[in-house]
N, C-alpha and C positions, 0 to 999 in steps of 0.2 A: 562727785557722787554725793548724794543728798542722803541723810541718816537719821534717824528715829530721833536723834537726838535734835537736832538741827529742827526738825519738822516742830516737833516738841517745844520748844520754844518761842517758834514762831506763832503757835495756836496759842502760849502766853500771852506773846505782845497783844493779839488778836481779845483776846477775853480782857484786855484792859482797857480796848474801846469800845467793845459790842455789848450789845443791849441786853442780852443772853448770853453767859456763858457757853462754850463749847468744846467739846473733847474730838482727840480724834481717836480711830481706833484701826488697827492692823490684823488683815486677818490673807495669811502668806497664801492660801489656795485658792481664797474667795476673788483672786483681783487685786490685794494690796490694802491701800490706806482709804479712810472714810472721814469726812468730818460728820457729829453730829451734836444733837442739845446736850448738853451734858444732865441737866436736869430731868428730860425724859424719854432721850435716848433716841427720837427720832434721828431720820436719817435727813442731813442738809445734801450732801453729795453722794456722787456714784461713788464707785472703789475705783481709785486710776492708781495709779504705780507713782513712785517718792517723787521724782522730778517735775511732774507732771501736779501734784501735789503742790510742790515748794509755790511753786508760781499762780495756783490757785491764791493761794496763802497770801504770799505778795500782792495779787492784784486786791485784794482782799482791805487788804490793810493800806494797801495807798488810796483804796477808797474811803478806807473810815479816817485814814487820817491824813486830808489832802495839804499838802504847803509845807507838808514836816521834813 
């Protein structure tokens, strides 16, 4: 099971290689979790639910950070 916490982290790693900071954000009725800018709050994703998230995330950062 994938946790706020865990996700939370991962959008760390992610803002250590990305060009733009980004946050994610949780909202329990709307559909779940979201990334977006952190700076001005656009929306980068839909709301999909934590698992489905994690592996966003992942595919994410194996792109920004290829060979590691």
């Amino acid at each position: 099971m994938t946790s706020k916490k865990e996700l939370r982290a991962l959008v760390e790693k992610l803002n250590v290689h990305a060009h733009y900071p980004v946050d994610i954000e949780y909202a329990r009725f709307n559909g779940g979790y979201q990334l977006r800018y952190a700076d001005t709050g656009h929306n980068l994703t839909n709301r999909m639910p934590a698992r489905e998230m994690r592996q966003y995330l992942l595919g994410a950062l194996d792109w920004l950070t290829p060979g590691t």
